[in-house]
N, C-alpha and C positions, 0 to 999 in steps of 0.2 A: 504494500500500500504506500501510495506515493504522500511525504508532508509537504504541506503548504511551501516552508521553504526550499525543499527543493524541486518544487514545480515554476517556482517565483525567478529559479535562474534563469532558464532558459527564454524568459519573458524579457529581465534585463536584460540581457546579453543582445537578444535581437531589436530590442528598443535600442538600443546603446547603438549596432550597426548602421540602423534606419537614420539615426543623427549622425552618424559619421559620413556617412553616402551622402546625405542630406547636404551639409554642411561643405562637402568635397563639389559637388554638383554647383554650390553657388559661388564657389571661389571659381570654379572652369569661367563658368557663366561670365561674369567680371571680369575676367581675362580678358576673353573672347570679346565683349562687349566694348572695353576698352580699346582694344586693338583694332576693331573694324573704325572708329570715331574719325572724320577726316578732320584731316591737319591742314588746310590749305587757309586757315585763319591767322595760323604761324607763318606761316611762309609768306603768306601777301602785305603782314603786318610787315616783318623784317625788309620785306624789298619797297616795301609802300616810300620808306624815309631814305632809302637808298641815294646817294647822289652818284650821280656818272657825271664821272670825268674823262676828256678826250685821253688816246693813250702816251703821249707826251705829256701831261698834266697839266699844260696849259689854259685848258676850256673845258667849262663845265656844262652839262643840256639843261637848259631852261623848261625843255615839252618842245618846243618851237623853234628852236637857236642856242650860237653855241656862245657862251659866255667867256669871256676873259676873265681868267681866276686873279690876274693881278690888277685889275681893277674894280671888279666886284665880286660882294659875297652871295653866295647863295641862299637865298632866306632860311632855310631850314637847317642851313649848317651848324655841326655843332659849334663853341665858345666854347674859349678860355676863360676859366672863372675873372681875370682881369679882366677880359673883354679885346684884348693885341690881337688875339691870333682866334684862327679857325681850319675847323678840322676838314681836310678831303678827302680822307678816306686810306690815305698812306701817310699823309706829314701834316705838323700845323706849318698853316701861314699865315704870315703878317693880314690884317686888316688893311687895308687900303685906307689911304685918307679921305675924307665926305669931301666930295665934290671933284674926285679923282677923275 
């Protein structure tokens, strides 16, 4: 004749499994879930502020034309906390003086 306790293990044991499985099954899920998410909101961010610069580094693209880097800045370009120089993307330069 079987006691309560030991008809009670094989109840744990299989409850115990059904949370393991359970539990295994929502980590895959998450994985998976994450992994398929597109990323093209990274990627358009990072080139959205992008500057191009011609490949001599002299000229920078406006959308429209090509700019002279030693006469003007790029509006979006990074600064130098003093405000001298700005960043093209390989060196800082000088600012230009207003009305250059």
């Amino acid at each position: 004749m079987l006691s309560l306790g030991s008809a009670a293990l094989p109840i744990a044991v299989g409850a115990a499994s059904v949370l393991v499985v359970g539990i295994l099954a929502m980590v895959l899920a998450t994985i998976l879930l994450a992994r398929r998410r597109p990323r093209t909101a990274a990627v358009s961010a990072a080139t959205a502020g992008a500057l191009q610069m011609s490949d001599d580094g002299r000229y920078w693209w406006d959308g429209q034309s090509w700019r002279d880097a030693s006469r003007e800045v790029p509006p979006g370009a990074m600064r130098s906390t003093d405000g001298y120089y700005w960043w093209d993307s390989r060196t800082w330069r000088p600012v230009p003086p207003a009305g250059s």
